[in-house]
C-alpha positions in Angstrom: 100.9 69.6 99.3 101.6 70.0 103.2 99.6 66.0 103.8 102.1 64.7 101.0 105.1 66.1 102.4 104.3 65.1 105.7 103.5 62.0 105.0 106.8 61.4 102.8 108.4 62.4 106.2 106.9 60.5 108.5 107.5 57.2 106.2 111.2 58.3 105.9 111.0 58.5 109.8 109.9 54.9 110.0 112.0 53.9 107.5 115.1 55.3 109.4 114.1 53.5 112.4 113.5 50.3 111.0 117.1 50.2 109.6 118.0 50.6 113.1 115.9 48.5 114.9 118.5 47.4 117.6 119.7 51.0 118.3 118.2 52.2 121.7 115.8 55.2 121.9 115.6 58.0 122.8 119.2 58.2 121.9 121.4 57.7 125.2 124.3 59.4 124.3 124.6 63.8 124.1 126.1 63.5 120.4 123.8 61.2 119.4 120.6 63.5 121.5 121.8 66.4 119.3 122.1 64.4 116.2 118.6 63.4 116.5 117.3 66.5 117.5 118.9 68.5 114.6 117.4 65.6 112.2 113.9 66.2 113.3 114.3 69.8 113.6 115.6 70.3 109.9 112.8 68.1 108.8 109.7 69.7 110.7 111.4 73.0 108.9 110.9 71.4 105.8 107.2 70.7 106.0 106.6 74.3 107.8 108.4 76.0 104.0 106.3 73.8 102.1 103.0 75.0 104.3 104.8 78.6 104.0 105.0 78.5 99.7 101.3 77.1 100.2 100.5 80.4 101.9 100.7 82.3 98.5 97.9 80.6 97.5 95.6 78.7 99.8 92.9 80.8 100.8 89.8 80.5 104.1 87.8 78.2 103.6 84.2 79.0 103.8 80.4 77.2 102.8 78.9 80.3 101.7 78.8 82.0 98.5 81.6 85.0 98.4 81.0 88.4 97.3 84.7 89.3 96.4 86.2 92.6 96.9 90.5 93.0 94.8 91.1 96.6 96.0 94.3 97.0 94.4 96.6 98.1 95.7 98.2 101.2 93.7 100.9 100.1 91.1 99.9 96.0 91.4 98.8 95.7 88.2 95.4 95.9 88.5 94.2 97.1 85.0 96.5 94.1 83.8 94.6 91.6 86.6 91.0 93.4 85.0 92.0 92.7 81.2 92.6 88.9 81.9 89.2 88.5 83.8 87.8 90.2 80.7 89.6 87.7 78.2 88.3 84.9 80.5 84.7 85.6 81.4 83.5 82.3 80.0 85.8 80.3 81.4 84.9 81.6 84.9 81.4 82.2 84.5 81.7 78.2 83.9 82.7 77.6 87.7 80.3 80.1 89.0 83.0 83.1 89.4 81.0 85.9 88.2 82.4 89.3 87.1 80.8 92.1 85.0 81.4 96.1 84.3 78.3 97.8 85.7 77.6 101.9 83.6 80.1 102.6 81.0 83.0 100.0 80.4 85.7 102.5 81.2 84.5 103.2 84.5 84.6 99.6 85.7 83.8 99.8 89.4 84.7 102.7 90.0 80.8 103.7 90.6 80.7 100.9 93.0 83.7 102.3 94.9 82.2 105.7 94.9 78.7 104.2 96.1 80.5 102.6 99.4 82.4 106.2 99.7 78.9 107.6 99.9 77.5 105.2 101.9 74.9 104.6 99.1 73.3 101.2 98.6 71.3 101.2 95.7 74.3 100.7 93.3 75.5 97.6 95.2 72.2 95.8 95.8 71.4 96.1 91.5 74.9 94.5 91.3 74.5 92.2 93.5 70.9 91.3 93.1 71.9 90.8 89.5 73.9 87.6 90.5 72.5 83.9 90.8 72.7 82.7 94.1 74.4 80.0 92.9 77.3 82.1 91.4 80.2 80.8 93.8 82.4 83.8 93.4 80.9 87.6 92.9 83.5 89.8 92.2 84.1 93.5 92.2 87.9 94.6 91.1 89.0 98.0 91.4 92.3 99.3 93.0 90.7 102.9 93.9 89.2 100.5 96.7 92.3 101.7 98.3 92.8 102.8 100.9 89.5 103.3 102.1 88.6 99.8 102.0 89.8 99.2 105.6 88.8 102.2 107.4 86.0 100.5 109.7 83.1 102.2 108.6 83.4 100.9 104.7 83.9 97.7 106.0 80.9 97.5 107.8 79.1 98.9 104.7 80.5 96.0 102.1 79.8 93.2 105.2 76.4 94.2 105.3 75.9 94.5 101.6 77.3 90.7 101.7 75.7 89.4 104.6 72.0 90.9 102.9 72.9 88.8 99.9 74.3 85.3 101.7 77.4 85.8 100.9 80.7 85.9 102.8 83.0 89.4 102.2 86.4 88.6 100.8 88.9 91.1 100.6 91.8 90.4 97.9 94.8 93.1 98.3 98.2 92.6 96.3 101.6 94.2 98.7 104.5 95.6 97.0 108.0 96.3 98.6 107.6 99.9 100.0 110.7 101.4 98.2 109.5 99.8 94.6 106.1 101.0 95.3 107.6 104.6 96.2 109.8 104.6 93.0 107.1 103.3 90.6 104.4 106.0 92.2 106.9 108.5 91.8 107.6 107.5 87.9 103.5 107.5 87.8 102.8 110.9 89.1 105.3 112.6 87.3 104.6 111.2 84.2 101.0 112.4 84.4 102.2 116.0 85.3 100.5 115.5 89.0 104.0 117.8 90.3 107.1 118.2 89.5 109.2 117.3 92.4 112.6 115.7 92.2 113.2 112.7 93.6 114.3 113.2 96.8 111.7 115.9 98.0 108.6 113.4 97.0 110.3 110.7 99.1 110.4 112.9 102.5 106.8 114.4 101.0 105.7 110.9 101.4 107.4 109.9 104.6 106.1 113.0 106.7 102.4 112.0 106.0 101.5 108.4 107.1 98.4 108.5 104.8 100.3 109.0 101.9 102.8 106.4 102.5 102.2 102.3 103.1 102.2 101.1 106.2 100.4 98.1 105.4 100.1 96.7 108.9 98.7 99.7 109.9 96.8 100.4 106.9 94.9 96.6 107.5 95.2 96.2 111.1 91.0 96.9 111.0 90.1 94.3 108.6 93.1 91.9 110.3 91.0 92.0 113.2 87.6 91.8 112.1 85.7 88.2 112.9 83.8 87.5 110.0 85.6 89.2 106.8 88.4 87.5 105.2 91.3 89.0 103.7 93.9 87.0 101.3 97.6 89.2 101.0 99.2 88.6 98.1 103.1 89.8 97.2 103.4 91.5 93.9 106.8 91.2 92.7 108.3 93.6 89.8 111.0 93.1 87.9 112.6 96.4 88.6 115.8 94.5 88.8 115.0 93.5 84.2 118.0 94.8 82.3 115.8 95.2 79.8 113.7 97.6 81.3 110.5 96.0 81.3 107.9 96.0 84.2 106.5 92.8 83.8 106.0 91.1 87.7 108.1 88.2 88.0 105.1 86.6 88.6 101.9 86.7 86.8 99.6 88.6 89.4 96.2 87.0 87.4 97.8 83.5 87.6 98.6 84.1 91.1 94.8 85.4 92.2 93.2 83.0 90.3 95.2 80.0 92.2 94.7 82.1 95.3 90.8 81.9 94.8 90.8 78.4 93.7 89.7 78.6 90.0 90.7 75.5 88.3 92.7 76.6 84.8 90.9 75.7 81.4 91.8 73.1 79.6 93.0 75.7 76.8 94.6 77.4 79.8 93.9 81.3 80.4 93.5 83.9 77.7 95.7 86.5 77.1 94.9 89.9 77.8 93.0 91.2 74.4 94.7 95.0 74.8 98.0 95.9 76.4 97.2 96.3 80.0 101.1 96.2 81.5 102.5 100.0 81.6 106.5 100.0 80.8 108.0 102.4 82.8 108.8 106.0 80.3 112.8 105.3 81.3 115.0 108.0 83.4 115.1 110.6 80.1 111.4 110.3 80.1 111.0 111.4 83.5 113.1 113.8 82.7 110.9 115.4 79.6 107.7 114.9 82.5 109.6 117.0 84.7 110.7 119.6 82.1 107.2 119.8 80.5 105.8 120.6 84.0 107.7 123.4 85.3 107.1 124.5 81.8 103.7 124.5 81.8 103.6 125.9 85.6 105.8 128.6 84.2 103.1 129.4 82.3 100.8 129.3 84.6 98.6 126.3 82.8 97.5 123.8 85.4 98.1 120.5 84.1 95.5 118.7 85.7 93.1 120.9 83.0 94.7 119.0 80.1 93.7 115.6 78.8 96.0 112.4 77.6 99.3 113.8 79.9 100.9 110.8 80.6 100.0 109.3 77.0 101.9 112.2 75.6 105.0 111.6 77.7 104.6 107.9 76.8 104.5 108.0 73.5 107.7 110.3 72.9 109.7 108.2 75.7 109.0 105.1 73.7 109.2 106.7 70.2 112.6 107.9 71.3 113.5 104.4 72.7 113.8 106.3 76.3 112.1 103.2 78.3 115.6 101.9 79.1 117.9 102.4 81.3 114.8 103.0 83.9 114.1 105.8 86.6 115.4 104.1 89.9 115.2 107.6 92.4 116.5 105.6 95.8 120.9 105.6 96.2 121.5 102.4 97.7 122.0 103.4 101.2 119.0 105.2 101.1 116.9 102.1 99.9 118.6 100.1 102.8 117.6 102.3 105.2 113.9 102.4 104.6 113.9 98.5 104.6 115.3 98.6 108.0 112.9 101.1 109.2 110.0 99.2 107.7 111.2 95.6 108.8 109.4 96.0 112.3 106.3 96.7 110.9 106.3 94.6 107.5 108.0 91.1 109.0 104.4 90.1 111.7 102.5 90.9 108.7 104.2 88.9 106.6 104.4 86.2 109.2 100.7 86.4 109.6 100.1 86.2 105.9 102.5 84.1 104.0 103.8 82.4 107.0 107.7 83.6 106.4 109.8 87.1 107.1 109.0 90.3 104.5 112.7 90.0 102.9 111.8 86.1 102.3 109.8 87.3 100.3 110.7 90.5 99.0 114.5 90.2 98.5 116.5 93.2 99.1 118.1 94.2 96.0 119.6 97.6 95.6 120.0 98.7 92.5 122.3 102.1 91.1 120.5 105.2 90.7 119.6 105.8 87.7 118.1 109.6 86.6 118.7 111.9 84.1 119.2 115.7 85.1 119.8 116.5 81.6 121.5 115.9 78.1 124.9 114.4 78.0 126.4 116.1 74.4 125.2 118.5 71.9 123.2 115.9 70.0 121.5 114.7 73.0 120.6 118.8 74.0 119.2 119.4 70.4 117.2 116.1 70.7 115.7 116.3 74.1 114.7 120.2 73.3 113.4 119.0 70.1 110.7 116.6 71.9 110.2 118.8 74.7 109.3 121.4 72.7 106.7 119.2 70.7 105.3 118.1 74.1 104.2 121.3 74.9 102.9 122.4 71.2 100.7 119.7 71.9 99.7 120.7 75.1 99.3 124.2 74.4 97.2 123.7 71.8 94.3 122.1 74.3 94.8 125.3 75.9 94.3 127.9 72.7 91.6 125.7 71.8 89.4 125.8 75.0 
């Protein structure tokens, strides 16, 4: 794309100068030296936004055979990314991108993420030994690869585990807009019943312990660095900004990684995922009923880490009740501004480095209003909401009479 486009401008250049043949150059005159100047200027800025969209998707190139690592991150759709690999296992196995589910399906790679934790081998060299050395692309997906992934001495466990095999380490991480990722990790951890903090007090929780919070450029300042691994950024893009209250990404992040890694689409195109694998947000009045069930339950003195299917509980009842819209958006405005502003320093030479363009280029600002519910509006709403709440925790409870 870049060769075309700078081709079409150099033939427009020569075009432009054969129409004026007789007119002297360099340009004699200062208008006509700052006319000419600002023409080449606005067209070298063309080709540099064409390299820059190319960014997204051109990856390093390399001879060898890659083992690649997608670590996530948190909240980038990586279940959703998984369940379209699954649906499309032939058609990749075809070009030599290899992928499979080593111990029980559910699990995924999670043991192979818990073998690099432990500094353990074996796991790695049956998975990897398990591959033709033909297969182009070895891939392990797991977004629990963050954010240990970068920390120096798991990076020198996955190169060597590469390098033993022949193959070059590629590390695949999707980046979400700080304030959407806090908002939609906030939404996450509630709905599970992992605390019952408002809003507000999980924000500042966050902010006042850097391991809890993304700094990307400092989170992948190791693996930036390192000579021989190669990392490919992606943005992931939500549509938290969807009246209609879906979390679909404004763009597809499977479509995207698979341009990214230079797998050519099927004729057929790519499957679908076979199971639902995109989680709609439970709404502001589900978040409320999360909240409400956990101080509950607290109350009670039931920890509800102890009890099984949490968030599918809230889930189901939020969408039953048609709760999923309008959706939870914790930040006001001015507070969402403010931790752009903060972050720009950090996020825009990262963003430079990776897409070749600023951080709000690609992540537009776009406040939104705050939208929570700190309880029901009328008497209907009251005998409603108590209605489901108390059915949450009858079901809850039960687990806990029963064990």
């Amino acid at each position: 794309m870049f060769l075309v486009v700078l081709g079409q401008l150099v033939l427009r250049w020569l075009i432009l100068f054969a129409q004026d043949l007789g007119a002297a150059w360099p340009p004699t005159g200062p208008i006509e030296r700052v006319l000419a100047c600002s023409a080449l200027l606005v067209d070298a800025m063309t080709v540099l936004r064409v390299l820059a969209q190319d960014r997204f998707t051109m990856t390093p190139s390399t001879q060898q055979p890659l083992l690649v690592v997608h670590a996530g991150t948190h909240k980038t759709a990586s279940s959703y990314i998984q369940n379209r690999l699954d649906a499309n296992q032939l058609a990749l196995d075809s070009q030599g991108v290899v992928l499979s589910w080593p111990g029980r399906p559910g699990r995924k790679h999670k043991g192979l993420v818990k073998a690099m934790l432990k500094g353990s081998h074996t796991p790695w060299e049956r998975y990897l030994s398990a591959a033709s050395p033909a297969t182009w692309q070895l891939l392990v997906s797991a977004e629990q690869f963050t954010p240990a992934v970068t920390e120096p001495r798991h990076l020198a466990f996955l190169d060597e585990v590469a390098r033993r095999h022949g193959r070059t380490l590629r590390v695949v991480v999707f980046l979400r807009d700080q304030p959407d990722f806090l908002n939609s990790m906030y939404a996450h951890t509630v709905r599970r019943l992992y605390h019952h903090y408002d809003f507000d007090s999980y924000v500042r929780r966050r902010l006042r312990h850097p391991n809890w919070f993304p700094d990307y450029s400092r989170w992948l300042e190791a693996i930036r660095r390192h000579p021989t691994i190669e990392l490919l950024v992606l943005p992931y893009r939500s549509a938290a900004v969807d009246q209609k209250g879906k979390d679909e990404p404004l763009d597809d992040p499977f479509m995207r990684l698979a341009h990214a890694l230079g797998w050519a689409m099927p004729g057929q195109g790519w499957l679908p995922p076979s199971r639902r694998s995109i989680n709609t947000q439970v709404g502001a009045r589900g978040i409320w009923l999360a909240l409400e069930v956990g101080k509950a339950l607290a109350a009670r003195g039931v920890n509800p880490r102890s009890l099984r299917n949490t968030g599918g509980l809230i889930r189901e009842i939020s969408e039953r009740e048609g709760w999923t819209h309008p959706r939870f958006q914790g930040f006001q405005p001015a507070d969402y501004l403010r931790l752009r502003e903060t972050l720009e320093a950090a996020n825009d030479p990262l963003a430079m480095e990776a897409w070749g363009v600023p951080w709000a280029e690609v992540f537009p600002s776009v406040p939104q209003p705050r939208s929570i519910t700190i309880g029901p509006e009328s008497n209907q709403d009251a005998q409603r909401m108590d209605a489901c709440l108390q059915e949450a925790l009858s079901r809850l409870l039960k687990q806990v009479d029963s064990a």
